[in-house]
N, CA, C and O atoms as a GROMACS GRO file, in nm:
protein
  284
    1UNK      N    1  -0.539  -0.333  -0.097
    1UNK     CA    2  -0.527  -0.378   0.040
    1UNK      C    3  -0.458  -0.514   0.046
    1UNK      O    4  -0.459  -0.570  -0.064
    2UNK      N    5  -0.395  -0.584   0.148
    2UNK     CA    6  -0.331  -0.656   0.135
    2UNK      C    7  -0.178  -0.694   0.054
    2UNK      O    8  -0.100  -0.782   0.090
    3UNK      N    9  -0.167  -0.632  -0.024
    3UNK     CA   10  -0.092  -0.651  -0.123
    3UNK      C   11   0.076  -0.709  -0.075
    3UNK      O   12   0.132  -0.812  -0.113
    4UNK      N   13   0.136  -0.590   0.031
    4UNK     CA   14   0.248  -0.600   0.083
    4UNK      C   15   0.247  -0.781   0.183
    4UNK      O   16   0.333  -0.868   0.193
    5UNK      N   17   0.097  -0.768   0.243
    5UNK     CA   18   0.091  -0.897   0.326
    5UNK      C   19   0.108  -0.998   0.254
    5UNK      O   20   0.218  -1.048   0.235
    6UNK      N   21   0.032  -1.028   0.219
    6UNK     CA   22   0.049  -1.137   0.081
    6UNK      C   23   0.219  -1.133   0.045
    6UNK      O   24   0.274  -1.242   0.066
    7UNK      N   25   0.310  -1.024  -0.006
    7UNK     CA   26   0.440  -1.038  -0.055
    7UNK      C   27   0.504  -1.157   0.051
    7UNK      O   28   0.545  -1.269   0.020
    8UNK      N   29   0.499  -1.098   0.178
    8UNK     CA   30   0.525  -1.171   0.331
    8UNK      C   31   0.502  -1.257   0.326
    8UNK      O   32   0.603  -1.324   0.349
    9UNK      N   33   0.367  -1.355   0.294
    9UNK     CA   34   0.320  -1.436   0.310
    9UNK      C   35   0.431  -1.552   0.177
    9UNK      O   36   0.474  -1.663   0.210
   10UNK      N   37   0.455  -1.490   0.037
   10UNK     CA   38   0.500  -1.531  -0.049
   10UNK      C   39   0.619  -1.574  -0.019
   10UNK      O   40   0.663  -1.684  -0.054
   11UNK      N   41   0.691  -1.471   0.064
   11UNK     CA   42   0.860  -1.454   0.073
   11UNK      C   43   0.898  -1.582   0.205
   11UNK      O   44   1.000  -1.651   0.200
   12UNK      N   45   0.796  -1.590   0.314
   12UNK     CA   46   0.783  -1.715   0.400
   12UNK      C   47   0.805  -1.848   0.338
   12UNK      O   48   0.898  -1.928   0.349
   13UNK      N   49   0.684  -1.851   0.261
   13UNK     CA   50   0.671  -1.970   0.202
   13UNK      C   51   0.762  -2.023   0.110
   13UNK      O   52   0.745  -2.144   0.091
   14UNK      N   53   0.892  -1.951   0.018
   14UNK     CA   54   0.956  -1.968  -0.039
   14UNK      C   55   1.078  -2.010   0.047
   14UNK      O   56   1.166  -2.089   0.010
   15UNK      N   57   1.072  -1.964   0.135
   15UNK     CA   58   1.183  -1.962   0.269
   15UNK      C   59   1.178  -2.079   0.325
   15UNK      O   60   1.268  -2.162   0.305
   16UNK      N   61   1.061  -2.107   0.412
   16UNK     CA   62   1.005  -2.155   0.500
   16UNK      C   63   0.928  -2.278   0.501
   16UNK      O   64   0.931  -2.362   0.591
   17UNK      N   65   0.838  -2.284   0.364
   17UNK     CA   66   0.751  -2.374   0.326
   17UNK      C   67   0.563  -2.356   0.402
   17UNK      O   68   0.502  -2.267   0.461
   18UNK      N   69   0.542  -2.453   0.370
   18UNK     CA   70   0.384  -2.434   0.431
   18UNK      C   71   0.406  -2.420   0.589
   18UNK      O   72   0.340  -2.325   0.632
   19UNK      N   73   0.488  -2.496   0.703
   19UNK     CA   74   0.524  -2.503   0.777
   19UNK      C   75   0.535  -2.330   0.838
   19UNK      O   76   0.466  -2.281   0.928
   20UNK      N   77   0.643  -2.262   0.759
   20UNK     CA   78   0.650  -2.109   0.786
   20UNK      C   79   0.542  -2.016   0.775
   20UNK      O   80   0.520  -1.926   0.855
   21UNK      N   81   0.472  -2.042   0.667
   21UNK     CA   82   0.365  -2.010   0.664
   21UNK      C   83   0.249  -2.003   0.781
   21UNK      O   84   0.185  -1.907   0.822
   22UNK      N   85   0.248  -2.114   0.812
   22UNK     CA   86   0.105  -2.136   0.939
   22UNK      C   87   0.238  -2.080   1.079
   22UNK      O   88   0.193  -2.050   1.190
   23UNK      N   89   0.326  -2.076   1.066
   23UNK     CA   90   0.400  -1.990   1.190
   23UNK      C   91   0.356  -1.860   1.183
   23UNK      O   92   0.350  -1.792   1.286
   24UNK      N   93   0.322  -1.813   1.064
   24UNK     CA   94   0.321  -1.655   1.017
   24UNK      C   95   0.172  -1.606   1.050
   24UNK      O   96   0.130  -1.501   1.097
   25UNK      N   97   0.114  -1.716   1.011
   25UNK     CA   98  -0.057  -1.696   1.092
   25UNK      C   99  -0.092  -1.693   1.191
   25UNK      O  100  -0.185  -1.620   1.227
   26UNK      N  101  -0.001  -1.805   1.295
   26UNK     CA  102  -0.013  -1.746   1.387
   26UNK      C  103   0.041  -1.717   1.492
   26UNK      O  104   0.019  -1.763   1.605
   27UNK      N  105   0.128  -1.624   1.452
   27UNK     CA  106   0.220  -1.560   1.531
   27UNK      C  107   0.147  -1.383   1.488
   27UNK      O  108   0.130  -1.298   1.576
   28UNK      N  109   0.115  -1.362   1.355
   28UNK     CA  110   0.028  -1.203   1.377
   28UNK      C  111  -0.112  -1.232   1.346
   28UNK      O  112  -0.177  -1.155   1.275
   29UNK      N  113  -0.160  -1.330   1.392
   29UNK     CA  114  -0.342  -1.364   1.381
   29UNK      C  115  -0.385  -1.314   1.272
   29UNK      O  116  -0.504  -1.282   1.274
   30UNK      N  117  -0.296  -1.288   1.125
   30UNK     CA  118  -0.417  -1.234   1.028
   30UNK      C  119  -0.361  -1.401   0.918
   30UNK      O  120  -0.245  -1.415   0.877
   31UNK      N  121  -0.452  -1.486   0.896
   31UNK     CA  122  -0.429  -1.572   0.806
   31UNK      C  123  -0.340  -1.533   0.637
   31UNK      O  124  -0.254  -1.445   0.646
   32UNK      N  125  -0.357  -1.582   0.526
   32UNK     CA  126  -0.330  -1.573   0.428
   32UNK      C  127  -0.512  -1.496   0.350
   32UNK      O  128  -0.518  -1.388   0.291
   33UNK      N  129  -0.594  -1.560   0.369
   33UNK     CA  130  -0.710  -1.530   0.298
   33UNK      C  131  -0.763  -1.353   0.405
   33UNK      O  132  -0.819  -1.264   0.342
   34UNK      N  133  -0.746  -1.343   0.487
   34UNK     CA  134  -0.754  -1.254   0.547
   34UNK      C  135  -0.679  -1.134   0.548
   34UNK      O  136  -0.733  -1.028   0.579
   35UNK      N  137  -0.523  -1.141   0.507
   35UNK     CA  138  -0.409  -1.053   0.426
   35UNK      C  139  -0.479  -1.027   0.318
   35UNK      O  140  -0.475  -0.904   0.326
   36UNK      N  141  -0.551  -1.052   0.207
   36UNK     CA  142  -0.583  -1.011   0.072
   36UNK      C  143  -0.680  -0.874   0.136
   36UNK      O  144  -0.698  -0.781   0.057
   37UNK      N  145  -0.745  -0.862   0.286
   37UNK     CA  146  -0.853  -0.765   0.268
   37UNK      C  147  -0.774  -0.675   0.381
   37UNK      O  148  -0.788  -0.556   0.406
   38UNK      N  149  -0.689  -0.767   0.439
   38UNK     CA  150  -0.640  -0.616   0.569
   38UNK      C  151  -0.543  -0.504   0.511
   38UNK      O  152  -0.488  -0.529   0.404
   39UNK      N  153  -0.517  -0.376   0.578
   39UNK     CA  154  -0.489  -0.263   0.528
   39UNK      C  155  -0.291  -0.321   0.519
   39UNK      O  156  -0.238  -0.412   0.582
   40UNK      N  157  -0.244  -0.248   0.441
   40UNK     CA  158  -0.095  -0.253   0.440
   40UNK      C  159  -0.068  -0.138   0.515
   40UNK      O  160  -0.012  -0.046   0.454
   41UNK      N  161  -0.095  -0.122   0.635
   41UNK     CA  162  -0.054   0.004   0.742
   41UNK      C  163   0.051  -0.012   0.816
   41UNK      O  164   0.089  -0.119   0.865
   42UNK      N  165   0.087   0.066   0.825
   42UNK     CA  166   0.266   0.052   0.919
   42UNK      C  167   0.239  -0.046   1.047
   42UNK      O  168   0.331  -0.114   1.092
   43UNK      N  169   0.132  -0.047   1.094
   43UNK     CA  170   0.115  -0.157   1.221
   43UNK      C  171   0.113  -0.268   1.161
   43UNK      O  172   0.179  -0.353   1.221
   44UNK      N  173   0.059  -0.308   1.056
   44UNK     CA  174   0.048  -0.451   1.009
   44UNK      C  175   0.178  -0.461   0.943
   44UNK      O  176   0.207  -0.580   0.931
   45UNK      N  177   0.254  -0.397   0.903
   45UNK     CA  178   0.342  -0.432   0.836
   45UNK      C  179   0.486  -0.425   0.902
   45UNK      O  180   0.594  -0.466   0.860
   46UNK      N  181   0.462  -0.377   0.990
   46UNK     CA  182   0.572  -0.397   1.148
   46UNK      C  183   0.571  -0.551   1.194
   46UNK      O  184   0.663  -0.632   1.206
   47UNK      N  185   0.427  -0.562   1.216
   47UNK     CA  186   0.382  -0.734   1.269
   47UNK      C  187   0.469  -0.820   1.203
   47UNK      O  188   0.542  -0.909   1.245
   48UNK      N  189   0.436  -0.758   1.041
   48UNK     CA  190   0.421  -0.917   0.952
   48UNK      C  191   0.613  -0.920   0.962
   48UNK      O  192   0.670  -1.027   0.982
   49UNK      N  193   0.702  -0.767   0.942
   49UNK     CA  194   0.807  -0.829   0.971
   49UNK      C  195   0.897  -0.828   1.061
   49UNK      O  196   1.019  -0.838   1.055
   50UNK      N  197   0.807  -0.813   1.168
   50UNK     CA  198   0.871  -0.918   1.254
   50UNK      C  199   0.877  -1.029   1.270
   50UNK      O  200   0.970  -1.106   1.290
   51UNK      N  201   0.748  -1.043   1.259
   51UNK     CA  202   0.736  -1.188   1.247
   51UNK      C  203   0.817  -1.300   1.142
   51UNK      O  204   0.846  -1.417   1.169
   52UNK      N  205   0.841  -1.232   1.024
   52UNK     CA  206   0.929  -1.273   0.892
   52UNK      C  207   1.025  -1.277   0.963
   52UNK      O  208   1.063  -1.394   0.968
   53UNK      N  209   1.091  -1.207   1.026
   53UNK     CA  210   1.236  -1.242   1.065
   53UNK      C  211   1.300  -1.281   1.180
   53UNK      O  212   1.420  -1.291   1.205
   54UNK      N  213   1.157  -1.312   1.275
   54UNK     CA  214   1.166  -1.427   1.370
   54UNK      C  215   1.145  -1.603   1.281
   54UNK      O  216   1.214  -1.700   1.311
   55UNK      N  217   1.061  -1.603   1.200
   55UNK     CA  218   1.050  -1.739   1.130
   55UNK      C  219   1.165  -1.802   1.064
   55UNK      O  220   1.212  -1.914   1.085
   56UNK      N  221   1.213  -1.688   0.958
   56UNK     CA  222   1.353  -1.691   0.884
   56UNK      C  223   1.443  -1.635   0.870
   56UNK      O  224   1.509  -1.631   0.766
   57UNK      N  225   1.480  -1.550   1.022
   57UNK     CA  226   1.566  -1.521   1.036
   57UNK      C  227   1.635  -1.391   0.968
   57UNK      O  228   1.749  -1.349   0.988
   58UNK      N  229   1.519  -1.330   0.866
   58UNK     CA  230   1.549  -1.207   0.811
   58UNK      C  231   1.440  -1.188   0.753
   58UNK      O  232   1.380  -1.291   0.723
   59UNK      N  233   1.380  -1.071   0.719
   59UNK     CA  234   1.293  -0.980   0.696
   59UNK      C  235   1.344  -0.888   0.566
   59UNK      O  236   1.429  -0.801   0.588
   60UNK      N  237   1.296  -0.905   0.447
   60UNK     CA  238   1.303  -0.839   0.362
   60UNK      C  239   1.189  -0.714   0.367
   60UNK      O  240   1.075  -0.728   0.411
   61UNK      N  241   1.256  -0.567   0.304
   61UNK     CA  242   1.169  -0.420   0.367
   61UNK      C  243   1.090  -0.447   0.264
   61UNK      O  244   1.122  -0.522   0.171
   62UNK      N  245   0.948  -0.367   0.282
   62UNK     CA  246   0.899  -0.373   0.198
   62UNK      C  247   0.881  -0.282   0.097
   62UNK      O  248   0.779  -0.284   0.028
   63UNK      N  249   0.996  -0.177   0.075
   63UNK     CA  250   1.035  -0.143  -0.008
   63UNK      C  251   1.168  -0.219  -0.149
   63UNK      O  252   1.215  -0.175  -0.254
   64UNK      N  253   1.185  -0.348  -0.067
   64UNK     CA  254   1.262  -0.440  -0.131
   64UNK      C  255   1.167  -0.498  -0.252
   64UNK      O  256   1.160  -0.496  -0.376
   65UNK      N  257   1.097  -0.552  -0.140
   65UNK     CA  258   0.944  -0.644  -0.243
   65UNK      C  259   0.917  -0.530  -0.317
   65UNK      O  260   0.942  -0.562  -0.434
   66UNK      N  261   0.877  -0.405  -0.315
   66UNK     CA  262   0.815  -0.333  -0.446
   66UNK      C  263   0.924  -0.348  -0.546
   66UNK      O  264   0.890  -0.379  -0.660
   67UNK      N  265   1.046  -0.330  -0.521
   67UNK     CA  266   1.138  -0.325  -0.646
   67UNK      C  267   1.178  -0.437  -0.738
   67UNK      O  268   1.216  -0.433  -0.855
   68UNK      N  269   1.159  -0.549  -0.646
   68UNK     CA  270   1.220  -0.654  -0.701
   68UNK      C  271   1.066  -0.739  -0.772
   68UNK      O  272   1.060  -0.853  -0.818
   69UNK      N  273   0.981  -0.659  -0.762
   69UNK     CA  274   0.823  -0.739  -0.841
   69UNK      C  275   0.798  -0.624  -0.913
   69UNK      O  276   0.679  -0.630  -0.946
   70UNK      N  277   0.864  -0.487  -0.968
   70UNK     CA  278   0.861  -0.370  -1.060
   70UNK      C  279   0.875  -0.435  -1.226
   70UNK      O  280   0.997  -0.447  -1.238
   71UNK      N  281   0.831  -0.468  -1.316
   71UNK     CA  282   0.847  -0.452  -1.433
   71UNK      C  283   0.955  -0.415  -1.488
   71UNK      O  284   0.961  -0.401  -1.610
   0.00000   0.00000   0.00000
Protein backbone atom coordinates (compact mmCIF):
# COMPACT_ATOMS: atom_id res chain seq x y z
CA UNK A 1 0.00 0.00 0.00
CA UNK A 2 1.29 3.24 -0.54
CA UNK A 3 4.09 2.45 -2.50
CA UNK A 4 3.29 4.42 -5.89
CA UNK A 5 2.35 7.53 -3.32
CA UNK A 6 5.39 7.68 -1.69
CA UNK A 7 7.23 7.43 -5.51
CA UNK A 8 5.10 10.99 -5.93
CA UNK A 9 5.96 12.13 -2.89
CA UNK A 10 9.88 11.27 -3.81
CA UNK A 11 9.68 12.61 -7.43
CA UNK A 12 8.15 16.23 -5.80
CA UNK A 13 10.66 16.55 -3.50
CA UNK A 14 13.50 16.02 -5.87
CA UNK A 15 11.74 18.57 -8.12
CA UNK A 16 10.31 20.77 -5.83
CA UNK A 17 11.99 20.50 -2.46
CA UNK A 18 10.27 20.36 1.00
CA UNK A 19 8.30 23.40 -0.17
CA UNK A 20 6.64 20.98 -3.09
CA UNK A 21 6.19 18.59 -0.92
CA UNK A 22 3.79 20.30 1.76
CA UNK A 23 2.00 21.70 -1.69
CA UNK A 24 1.43 17.96 -2.39
CA UNK A 25 -0.19 17.48 1.09
CA UNK A 26 -2.15 19.74 0.73
CA UNK A 27 -3.49 20.01 -2.29
CA UNK A 28 -4.69 15.85 -2.10
CA UNK A 29 -5.10 15.83 1.92
CA UNK A 30 -3.18 12.53 2.23
CA UNK A 31 0.26 13.63 4.04
CA UNK A 32 3.61 11.70 3.42
CA UNK A 33 3.20 9.37 6.69
CA UNK A 34 -0.33 8.69 5.65
CA UNK A 35 0.73 7.63 1.76
CA UNK A 36 2.78 4.63 3.36
CA UNK A 37 -0.91 3.12 4.50
CA UNK A 38 -3.38 4.53 1.72
CA UNK A 39 -4.36 2.20 -1.20
CA UNK A 40 -2.43 2.89 -4.68
CA UNK A 41 -6.02 2.95 -6.43
CA UNK A 42 -6.64 4.71 -9.60
CA UNK A 43 -8.48 7.55 -7.53
CA UNK A 44 -5.51 8.21 -5.44
CA UNK A 45 -3.28 8.00 -8.02
CA UNK A 46 -5.19 10.36 -10.44
CA UNK A 47 -5.07 12.93 -7.31
CA UNK A 48 -1.49 12.50 -6.60
CA UNK A 49 -0.83 13.23 -10.43
CA UNK A 50 -2.43 15.79 -10.80
CA UNK A 51 -1.45 17.28 -8.36
CA UNK A 52 2.44 16.41 -9.44
CA UNK A 53 1.90 18.23 -12.43
CA UNK A 54 0.17 21.17 -11.18
CA UNK A 55 3.30 21.64 -8.57
CA UNK A 56 6.01 20.81 -11.30
CA UNK A 57 4.62 21.18 -14.06
CA UNK A 58 4.76 17.48 -15.19
CA UNK A 59 3.70 14.30 -13.87
CA UNK A 60 5.69 11.30 -14.37
CA UNK A 61 3.08 7.82 -15.09
CA UNK A 62 3.33 5.58 -12.79
CA UNK A 63 4.24 3.11 -14.90
CA UNK A 64 7.46 5.29 -15.48
CA UNK A 65 8.37 5.08 -11.65
CA UNK A 66 7.99 1.17 -11.77
CA UNK A 67 10.59 0.98 -14.54
CA UNK A 68 12.97 3.31 -13.73
CA UNK A 69 13.24 1.80 -9.72
CA UNK A 70 13.23 -2.08 -11.59
CA UNK A 71 16.58 -3.76 -10.83
Amino acid sequence: MGQQLLKYYSYVGQKAGVEGKIRLAQTTHITVSMATTAPDDAVNLKIFQEAVDHIVGQAPSVAENETRNDP
